[in-house]
N, C-alpha and C positions, 0 to 999 in steps of 0.2 A: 504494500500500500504506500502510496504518495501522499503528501500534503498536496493542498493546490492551493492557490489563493484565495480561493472561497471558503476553505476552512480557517484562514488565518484571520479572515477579514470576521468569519461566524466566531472565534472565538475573541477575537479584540472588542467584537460588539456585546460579547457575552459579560466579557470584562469592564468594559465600560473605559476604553482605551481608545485615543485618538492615534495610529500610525501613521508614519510619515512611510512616502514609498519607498525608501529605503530601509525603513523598518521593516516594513511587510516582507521585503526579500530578505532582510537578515534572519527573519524568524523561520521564514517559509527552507531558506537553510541549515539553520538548525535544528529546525524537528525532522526535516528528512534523513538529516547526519545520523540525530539520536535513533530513528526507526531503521535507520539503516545496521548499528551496532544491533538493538532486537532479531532482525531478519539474520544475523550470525549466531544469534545465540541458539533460534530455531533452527540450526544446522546440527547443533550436538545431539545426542544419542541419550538422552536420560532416562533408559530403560532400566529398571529394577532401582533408580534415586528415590528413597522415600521424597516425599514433597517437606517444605518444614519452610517455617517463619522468618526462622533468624539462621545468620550463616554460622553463629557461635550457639554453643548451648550454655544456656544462662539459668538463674537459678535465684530464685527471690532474693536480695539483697535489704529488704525492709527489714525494719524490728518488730517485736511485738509491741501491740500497742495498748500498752500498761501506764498507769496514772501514775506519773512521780509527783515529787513536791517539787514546784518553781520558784524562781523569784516571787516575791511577793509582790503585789502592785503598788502598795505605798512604798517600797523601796525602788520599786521600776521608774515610777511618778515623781520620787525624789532627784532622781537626777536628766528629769527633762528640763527644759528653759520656761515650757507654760506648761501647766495643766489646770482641769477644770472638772469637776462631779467626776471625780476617777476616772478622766481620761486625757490621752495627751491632744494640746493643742497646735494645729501646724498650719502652716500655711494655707489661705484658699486656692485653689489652682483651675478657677471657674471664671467666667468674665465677670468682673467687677460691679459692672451696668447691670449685673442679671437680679431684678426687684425678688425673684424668689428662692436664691441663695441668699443665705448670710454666713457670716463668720459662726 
């Protein structure tokens, strides 16, 4: 299978992408390159490969998830710069104009 420019153009519009026509051929040659490396890989023989996810075999590396004791929060809260009803204060990072954020 080929790309063709009606797919690139189908999927830039999908994306919400304005191409330049130079764009459109650098893509349209890139996904043929990449499809082209798939079309070699359908040349090997993986008869009797189990199938499987990952190329490594892995093995839960989580902890259990057991309740210790943490910092305390009045000690957390002691060494912020503001805080307020047990929590810390920080910057607002919303537009300023907006009537229905506040600090």
């Amino acid at each position: 299978m080929r790309i063709t420019h009606e797919v690139v153009d189908h999927v830039a519009r999908l994306s919400r992408l304005d191409l330049t026509d130079e764009e459109r051929r650098l893509f349209l040659d890139q996904l043929n390159t990449i499809l082209s490396y798939f079309a070699k890989l359908d040349t090997l023989d993986t008869e009797g490969v189990a199938p499987t996810a990952q190329a490594l075999a892995g093995e839960n590396v989580f902890r259990a998830d057991i309740v210790t004791p943490s910092l305390p929060v009045e000690e957390a809260l002691s060494m912020a710069p503001e805080s307020r009803d047990g929590h810390f204060v920080v910057p607002a990072v919303f537009e300023p104009d907006d009537p229905e954020r506040t600090r």
